[in-house]
Backbone bond lengths (Angstrom), bond angles and torsions (degrees), N, CA, C in turn:
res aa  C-N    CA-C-N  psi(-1)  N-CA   C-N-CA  omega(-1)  CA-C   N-CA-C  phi
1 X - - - 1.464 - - 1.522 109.11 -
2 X 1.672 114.82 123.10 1.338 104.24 163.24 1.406 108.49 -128.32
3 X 1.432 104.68 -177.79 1.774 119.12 -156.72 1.552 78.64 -67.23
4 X 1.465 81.76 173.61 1.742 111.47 167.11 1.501 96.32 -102.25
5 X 2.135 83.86 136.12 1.694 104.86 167.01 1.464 112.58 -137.24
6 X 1.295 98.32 145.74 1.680 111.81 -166.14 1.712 106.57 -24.52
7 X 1.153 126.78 161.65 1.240 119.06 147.79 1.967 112.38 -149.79
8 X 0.998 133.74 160.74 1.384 117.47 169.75 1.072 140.53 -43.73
9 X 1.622 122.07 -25.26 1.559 135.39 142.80 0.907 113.56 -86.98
10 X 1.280 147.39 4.79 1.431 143.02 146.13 1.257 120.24 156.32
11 X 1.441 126.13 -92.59 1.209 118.12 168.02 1.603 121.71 -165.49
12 X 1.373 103.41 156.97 1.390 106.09 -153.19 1.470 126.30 -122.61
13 X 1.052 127.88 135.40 1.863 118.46 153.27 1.232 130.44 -150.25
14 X 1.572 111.56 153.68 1.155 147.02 -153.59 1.774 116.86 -80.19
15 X 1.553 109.13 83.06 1.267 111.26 170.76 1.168 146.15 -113.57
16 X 1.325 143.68 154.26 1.652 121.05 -177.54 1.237 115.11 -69.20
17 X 1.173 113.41 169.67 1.563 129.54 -171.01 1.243 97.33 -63.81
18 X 1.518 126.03 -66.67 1.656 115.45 170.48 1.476 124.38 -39.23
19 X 1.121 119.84 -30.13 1.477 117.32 -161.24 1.469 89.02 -83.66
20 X 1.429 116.28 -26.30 2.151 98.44 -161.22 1.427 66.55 -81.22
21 X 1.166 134.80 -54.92 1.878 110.23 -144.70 1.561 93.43 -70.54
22 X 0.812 135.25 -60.23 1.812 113.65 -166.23 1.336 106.69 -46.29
23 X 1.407 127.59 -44.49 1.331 104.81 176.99 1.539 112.74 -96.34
24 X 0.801 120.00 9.53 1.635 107.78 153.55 1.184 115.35 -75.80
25 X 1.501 126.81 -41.52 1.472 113.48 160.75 1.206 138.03 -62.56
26 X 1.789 106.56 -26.93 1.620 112.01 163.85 1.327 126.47 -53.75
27 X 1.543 117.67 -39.33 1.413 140.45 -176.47 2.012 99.25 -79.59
28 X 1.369 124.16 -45.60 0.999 116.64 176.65 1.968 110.49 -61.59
29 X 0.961 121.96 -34.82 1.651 127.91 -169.03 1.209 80.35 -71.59
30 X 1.705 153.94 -81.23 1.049 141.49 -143.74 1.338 125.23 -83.59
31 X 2.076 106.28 2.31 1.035 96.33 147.31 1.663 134.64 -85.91
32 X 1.554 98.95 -9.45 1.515 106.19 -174.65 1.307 105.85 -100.54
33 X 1.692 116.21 21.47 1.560 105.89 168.22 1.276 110.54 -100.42
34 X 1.968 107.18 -25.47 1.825 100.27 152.38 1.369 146.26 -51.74
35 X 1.953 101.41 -14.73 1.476 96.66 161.81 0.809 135.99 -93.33
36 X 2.081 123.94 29.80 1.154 134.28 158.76 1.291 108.08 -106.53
37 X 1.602 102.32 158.49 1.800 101.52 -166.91 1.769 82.05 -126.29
38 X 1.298 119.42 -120.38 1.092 134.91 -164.15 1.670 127.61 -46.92
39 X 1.416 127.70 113.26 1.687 121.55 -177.45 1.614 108.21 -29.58
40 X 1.156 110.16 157.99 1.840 123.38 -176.98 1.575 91.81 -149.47
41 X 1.087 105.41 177.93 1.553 124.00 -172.75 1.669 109.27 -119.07
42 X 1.593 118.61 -6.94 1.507 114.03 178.39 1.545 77.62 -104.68
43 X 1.579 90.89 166.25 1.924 120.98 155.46 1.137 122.78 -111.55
44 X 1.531 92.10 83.95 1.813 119.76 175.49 0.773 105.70 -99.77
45 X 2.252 126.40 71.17 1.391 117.57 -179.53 1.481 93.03 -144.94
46 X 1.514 123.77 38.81 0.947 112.19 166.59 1.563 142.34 -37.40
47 X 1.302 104.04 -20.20 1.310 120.46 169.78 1.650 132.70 -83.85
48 X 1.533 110.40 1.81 1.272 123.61 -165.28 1.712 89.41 -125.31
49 X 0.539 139.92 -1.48 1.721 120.03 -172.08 1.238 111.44 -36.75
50 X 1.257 116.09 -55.09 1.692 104.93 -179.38 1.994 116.54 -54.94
51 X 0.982 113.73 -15.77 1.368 113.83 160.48 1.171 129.95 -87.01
52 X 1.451 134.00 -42.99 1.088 117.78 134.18 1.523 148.52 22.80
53 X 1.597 118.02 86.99 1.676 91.44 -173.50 1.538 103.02 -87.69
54 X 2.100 106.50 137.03 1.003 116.12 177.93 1.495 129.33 -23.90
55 X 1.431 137.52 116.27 0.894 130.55 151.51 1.421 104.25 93.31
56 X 1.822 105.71 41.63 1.119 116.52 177.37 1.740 104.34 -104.07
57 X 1.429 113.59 -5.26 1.120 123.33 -151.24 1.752 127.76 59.19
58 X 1.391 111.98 39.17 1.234 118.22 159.88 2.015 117.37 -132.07
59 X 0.939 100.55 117.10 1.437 104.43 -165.00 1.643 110.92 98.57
60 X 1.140 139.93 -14.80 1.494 144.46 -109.11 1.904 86.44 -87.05
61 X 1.806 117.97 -15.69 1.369 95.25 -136.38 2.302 76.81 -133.87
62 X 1.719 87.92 3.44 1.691 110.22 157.50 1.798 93.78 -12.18
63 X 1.457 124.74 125.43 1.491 128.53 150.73 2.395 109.06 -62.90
64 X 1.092 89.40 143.27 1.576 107.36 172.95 1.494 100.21 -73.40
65 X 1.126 137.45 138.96 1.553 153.47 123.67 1.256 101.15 -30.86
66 X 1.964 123.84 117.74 0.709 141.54 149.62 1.737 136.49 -31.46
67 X 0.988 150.78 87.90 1.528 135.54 -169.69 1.479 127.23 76.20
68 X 1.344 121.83 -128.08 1.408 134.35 168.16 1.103 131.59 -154.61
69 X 1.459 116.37 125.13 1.458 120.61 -162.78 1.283 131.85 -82.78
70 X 1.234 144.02 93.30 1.442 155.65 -134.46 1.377 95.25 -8.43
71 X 0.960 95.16 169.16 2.215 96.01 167.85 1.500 125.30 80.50
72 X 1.567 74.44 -38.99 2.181 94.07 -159.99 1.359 101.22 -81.32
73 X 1.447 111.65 112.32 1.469 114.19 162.55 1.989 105.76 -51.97
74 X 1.494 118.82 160.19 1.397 117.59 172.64 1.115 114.87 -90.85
75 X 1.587 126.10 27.39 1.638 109.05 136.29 1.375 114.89 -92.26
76 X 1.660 109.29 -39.04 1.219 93.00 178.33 1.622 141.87 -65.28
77 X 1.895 94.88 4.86 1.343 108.43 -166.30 1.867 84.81 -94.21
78 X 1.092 116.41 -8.96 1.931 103.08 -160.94 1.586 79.47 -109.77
79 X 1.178 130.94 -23.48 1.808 99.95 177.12 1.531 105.24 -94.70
80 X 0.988 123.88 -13.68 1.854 124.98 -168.66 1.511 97.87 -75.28
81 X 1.834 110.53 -50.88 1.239 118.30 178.26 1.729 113.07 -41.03
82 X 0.585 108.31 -13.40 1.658 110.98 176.01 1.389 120.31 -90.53
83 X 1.287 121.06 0.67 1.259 117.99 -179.78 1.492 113.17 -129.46
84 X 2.017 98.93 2.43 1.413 93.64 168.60 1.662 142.29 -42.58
85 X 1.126 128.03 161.60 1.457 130.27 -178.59 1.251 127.46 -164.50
86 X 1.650 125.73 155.22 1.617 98.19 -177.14 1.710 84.18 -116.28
87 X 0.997 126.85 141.34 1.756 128.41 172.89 1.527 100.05 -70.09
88 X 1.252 105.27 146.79 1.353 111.51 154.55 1.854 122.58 -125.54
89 X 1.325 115.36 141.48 1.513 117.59 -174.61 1.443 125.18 -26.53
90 X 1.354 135.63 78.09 1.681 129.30 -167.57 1.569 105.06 -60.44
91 X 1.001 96.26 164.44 1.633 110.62 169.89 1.522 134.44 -62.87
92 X 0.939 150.20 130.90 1.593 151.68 175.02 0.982 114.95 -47.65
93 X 1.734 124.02 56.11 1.064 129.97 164.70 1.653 133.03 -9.68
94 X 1.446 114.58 -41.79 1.551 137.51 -178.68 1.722 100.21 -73.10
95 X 1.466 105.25 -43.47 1.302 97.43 169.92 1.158 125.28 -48.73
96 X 1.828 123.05 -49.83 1.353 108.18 -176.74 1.653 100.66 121.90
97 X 1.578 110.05 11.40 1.411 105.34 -167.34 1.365 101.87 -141.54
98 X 2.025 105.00 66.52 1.182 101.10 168.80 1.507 144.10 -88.21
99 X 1.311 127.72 141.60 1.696 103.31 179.14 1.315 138.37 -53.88
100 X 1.401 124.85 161.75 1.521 118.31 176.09 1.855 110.20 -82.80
101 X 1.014 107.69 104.78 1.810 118.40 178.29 1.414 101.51 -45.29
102 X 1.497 122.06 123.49 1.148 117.85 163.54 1.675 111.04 -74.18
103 X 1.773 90.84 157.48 1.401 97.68 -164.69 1.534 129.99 -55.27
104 X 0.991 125.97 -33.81 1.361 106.98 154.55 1.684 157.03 -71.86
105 X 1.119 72.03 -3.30 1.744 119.88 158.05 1.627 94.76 -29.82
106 X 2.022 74.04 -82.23 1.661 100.81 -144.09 1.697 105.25 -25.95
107 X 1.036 110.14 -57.08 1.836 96.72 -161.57 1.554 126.65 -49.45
108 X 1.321 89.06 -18.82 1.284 89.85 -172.39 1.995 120.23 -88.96
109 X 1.823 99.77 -0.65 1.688 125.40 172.15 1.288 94.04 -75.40
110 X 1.558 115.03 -50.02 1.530 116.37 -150.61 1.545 109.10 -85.67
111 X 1.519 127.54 -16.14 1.405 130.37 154.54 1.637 103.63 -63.93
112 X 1.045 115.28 -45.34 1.557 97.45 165.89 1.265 159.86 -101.30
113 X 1.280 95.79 10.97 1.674 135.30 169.24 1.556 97.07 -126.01
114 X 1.068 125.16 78.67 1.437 115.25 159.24 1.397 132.61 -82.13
115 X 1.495 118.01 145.21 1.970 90.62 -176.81 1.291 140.84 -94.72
116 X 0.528 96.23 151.77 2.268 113.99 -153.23 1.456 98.64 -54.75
117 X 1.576 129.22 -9.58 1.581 115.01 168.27 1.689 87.51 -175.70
118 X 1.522 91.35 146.38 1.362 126.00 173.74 1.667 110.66 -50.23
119 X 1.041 140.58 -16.96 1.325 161.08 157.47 1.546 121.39 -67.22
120 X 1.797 108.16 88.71 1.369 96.42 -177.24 1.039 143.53 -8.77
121 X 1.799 95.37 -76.14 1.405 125.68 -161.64 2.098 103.70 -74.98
122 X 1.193 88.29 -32.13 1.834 96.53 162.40 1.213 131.91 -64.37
123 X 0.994 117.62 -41.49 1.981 142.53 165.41 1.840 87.35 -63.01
124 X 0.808 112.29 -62.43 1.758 100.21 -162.89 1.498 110.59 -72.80
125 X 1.584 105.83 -40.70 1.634 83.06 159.59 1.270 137.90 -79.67
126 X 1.283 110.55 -18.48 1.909 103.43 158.78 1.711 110.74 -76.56
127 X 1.209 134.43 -28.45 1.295 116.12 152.41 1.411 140.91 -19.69
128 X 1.402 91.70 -53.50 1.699 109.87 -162.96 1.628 99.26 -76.12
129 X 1.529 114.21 -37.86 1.411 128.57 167.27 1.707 114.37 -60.55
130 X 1.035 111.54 -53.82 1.572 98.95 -167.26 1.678 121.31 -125.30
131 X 1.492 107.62 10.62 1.865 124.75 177.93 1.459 88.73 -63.96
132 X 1.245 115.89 -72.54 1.694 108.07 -152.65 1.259 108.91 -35.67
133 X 1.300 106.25 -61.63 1.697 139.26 -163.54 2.076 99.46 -45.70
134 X 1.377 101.59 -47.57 1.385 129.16 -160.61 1.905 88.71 -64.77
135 X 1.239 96.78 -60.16 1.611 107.97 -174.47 1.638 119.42 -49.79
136 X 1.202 98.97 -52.50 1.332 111.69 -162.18 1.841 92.95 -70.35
137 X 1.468 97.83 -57.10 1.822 99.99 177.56 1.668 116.14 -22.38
138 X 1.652 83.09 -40.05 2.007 91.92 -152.56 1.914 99.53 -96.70
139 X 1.722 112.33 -27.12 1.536 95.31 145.00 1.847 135.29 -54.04
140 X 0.646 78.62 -47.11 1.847 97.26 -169.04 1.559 87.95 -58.42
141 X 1.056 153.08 -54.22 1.618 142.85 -162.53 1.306 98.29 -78.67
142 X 1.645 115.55 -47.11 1.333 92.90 -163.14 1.715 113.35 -81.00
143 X 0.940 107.30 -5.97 1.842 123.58 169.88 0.945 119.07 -61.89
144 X 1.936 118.29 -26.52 1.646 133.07 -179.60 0.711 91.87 -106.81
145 X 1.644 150.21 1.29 1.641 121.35 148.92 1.571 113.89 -85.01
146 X 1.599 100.15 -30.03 1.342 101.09 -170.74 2.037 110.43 -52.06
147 X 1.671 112.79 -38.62 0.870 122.73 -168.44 1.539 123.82 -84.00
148 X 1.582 101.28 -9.16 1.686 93.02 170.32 1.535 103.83 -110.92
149 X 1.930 119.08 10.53 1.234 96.19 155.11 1.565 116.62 -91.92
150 X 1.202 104.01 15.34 1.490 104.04 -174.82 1.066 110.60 -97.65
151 X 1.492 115.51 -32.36 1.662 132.73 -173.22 1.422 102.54 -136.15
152 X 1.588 122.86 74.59 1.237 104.49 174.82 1.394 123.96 -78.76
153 X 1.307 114.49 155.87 1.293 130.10 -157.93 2.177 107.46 -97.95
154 X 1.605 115.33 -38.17 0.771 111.70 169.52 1.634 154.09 -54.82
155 X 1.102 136.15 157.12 1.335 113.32 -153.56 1.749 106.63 -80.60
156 X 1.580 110.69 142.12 1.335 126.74 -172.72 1.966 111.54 51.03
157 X 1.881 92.98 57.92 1.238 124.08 176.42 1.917 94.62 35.76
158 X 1.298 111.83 45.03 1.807 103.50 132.59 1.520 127.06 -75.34
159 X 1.153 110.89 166.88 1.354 133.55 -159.06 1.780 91.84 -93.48
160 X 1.467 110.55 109.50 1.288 81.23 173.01 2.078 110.22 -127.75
161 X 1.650 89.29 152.21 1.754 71.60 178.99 2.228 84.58 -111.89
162 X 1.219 79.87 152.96 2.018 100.72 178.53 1.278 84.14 -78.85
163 X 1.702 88.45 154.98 1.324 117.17 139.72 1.816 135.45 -29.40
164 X 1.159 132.68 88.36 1.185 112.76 -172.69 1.606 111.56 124.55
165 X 1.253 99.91 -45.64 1.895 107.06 171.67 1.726 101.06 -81.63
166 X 0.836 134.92 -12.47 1.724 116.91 173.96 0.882 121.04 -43.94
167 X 1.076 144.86 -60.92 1.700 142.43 142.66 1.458 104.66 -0.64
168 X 1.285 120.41 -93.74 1.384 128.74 -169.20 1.891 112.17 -60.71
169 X 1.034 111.81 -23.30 1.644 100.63 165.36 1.758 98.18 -77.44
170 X 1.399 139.88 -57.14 0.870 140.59 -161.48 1.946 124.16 -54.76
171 X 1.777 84.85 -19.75 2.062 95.88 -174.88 1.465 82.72 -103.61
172 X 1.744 127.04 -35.58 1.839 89.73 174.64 1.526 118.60 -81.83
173 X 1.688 120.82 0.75 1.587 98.55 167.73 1.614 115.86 -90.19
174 X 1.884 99.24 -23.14 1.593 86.12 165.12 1.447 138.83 -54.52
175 X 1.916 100.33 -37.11 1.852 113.22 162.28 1.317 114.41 -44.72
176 X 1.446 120.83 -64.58 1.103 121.43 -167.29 1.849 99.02 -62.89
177 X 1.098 136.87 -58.34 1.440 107.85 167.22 1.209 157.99 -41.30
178 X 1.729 109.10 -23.44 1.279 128.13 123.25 0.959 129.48 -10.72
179 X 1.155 112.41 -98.72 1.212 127.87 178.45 1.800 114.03 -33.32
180 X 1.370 127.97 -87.45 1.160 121.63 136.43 1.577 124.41 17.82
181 X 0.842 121.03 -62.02 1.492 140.20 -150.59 1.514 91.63 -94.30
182 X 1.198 115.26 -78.25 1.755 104.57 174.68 1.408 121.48 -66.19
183 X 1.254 125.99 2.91 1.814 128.32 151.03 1.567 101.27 -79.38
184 X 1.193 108.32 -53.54 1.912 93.60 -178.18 1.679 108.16 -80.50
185 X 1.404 138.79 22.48 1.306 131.50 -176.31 1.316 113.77 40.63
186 X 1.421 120.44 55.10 1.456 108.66 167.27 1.115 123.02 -123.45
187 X 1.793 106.44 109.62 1.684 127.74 173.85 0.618 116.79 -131.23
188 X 1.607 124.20 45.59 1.695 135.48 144.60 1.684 108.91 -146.77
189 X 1.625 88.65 170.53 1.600 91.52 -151.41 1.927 90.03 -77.41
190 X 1.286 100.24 -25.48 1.664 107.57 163.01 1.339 125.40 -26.90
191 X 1.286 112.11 -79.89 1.663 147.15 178.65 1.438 89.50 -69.35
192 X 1.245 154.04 -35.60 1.757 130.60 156.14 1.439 112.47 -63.84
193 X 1.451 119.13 -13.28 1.405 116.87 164.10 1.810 130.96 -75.27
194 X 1.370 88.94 -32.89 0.851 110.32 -176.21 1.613 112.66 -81.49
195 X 1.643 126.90 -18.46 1.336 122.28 -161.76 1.993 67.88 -102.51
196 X 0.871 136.05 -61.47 1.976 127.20 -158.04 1.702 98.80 -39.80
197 X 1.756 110.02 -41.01 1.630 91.84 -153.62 2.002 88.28 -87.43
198 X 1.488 115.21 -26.17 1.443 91.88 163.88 1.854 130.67 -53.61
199 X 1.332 121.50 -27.31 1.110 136.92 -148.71 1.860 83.96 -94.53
200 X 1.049 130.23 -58.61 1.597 132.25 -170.78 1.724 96.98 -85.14
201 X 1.023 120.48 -18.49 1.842 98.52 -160.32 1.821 113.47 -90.33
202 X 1.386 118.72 153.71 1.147 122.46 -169.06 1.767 116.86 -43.48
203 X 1.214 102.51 123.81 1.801 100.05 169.92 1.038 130.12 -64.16
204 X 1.138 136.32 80.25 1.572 133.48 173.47 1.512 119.71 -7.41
205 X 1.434 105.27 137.62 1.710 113.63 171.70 1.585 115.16 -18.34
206 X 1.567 77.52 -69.03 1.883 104.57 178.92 1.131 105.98 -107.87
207 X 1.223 106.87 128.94 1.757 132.17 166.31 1.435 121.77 -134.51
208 X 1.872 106.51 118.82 1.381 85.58 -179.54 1.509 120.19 -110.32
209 X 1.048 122.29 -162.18 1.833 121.64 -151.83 1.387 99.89 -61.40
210 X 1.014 121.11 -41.82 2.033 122.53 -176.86 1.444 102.73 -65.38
211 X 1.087 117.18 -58.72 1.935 119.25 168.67 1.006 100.99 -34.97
212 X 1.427 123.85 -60.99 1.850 118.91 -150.75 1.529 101.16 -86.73
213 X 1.081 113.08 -25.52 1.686 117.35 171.20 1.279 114.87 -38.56
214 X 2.015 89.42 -67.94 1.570 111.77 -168.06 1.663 97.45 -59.21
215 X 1.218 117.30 -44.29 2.265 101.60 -168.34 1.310 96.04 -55.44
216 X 1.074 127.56 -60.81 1.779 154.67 -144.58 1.547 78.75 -45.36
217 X 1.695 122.34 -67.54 1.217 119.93 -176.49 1.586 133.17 -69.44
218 X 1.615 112.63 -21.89 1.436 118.70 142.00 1.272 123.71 -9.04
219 X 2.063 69.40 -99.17 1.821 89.11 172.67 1.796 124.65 -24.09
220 X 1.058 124.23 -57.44 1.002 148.38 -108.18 2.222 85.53 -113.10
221 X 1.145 94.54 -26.50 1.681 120.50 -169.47 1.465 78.26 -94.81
222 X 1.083 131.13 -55.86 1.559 131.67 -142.46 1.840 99.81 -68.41
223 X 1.330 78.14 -48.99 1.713 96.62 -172.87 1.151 127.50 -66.45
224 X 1.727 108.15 -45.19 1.688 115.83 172.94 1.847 103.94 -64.52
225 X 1.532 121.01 -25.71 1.293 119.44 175.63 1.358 124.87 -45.86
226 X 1.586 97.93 -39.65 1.709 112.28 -140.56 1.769 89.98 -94.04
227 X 1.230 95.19 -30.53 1.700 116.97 -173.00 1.873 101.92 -73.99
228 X 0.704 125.02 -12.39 1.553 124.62 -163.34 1.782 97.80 -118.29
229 X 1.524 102.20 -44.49 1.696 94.48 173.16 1.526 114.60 -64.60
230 X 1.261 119.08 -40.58 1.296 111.44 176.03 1.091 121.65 -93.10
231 X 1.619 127.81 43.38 1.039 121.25 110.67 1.358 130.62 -125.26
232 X 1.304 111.49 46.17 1.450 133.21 157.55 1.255 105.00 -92.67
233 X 1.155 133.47 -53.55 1.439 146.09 157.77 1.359 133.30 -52.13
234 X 1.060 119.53 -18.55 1.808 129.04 152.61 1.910 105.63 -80.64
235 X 1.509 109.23 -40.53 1.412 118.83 165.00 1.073 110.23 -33.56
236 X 1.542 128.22 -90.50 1.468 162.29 -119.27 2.177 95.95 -98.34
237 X 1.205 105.44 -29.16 1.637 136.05 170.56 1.945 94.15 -48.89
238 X 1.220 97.41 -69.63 1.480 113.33 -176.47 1.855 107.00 112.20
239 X 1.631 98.72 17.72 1.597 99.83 -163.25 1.743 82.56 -82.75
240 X 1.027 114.81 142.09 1.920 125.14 143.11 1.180 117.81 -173.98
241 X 0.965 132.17 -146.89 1.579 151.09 -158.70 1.566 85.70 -66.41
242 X 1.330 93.16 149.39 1.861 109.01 165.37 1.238 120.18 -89.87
């Protein structure tokens, strides 16, 4: 993975083939956790396992990724492997026919639907007004990242975001940190210290599935971080499109 640098449609970077697909699937799961609305009591999230905290009993029985995927050094193939997943087709959100999030889900809807005022009955009536709208907004971006890491558009297959979409790549890598962020519990500048030196520090002999879970998601925090500042920082530069 490298930073983003200006380019004439805007700006660009340079990743391996593994790296767009893991996070194209990371970015795809958190778009199909917007097509659940309300907590449920089954785990009908076959499509989220990698979100999932280990050993919640959702995903729990998730297949391993075979080997290593060009590029991928074999650690990064034994902690990524942990966050494998296969997506499945979400619902037509716009329709109006979203699923009920199983419960451990939920927290991770409500970091990204948060409610619009401290006031129950206030939060639910601006809900009813502006959730759909909110949802669908925050599918649709992260669906256009998902799709130019799948098909990048930039020159000598960089990653590129245009002119004009920075905004909208920038609120789906903040989601996806979210998200992230309330699976690893981090609401201190402490506990963000604490998830970087898990994410870089040596893997033990023995590691078991909750360990390798928890780096897998480190990493994974560490990376969408580093990836989102630099391009706040090619931003803030004044470098872009001509």
């Amino acid at each position: 993975m490298r930073a983003f640098r200006p380019d004439p449609r805007g700006w660009t970077s340079a990743l391996e083939a593994w790296e767009r697909e893991y996070l194209a699937g990371l970015f795809k799961q958190i778009a199909d956790l917007l097509a659940f609305d309300t907590p449920a009591a089954g785990n009908d999230a076959d499509a989220l396992t990698g979100l999932a905290a280990h050993g919640s009993g959702v995903g729990d029985s998730a297949p391993r990724h075979a080997g290593t995927r060009a590029g991928e050094s074999p650690r990064d193939g034994d902690v990524l492997a942990a966050l494998d997943f296969d997506p499945e087709p979400a619902d037509d959100v716009e329709a109006g026919t979203p699923r009920a999030v199983p419960a451990s889900l939920a927290p991770l809807l409500d970091v990204l639907l948060p409610d619009a005022s401290e006031d129950p009955d206030v939060a639910v009536e601006i809900a009813s007004l502006t959730r759909g709208r909110l949802r669908a907004d925050k599918r649709s971006r992260l669906e256009d990242v998902v799709c130019e890491l799948l098909e990048p558009t930039g020159p000598d297959g960089t990653v590129l975001v245009r002119a004009g979409q920075e905004g909208r790549w920038l609120g789906a890598l903040n989601d996806a940190r979210l998200v992230l962020a309330e699976r690893l519990q981090i609401d201190t500048p402490e506990a963000a210290e604490q998830v970087h030196a898990a994410a870089w520090g040596e893997a033990p002999a023995e590691e078991g599935e909750t360990a390798r879970w928890n780096r897998a998601m480190a990493l994974s925090y560490d990376m969408l971080s580093w990836w989102q500042e630099s391009l706040v920082a090619v931003l803030l530069n004044g470098d872009g499109a001509a």
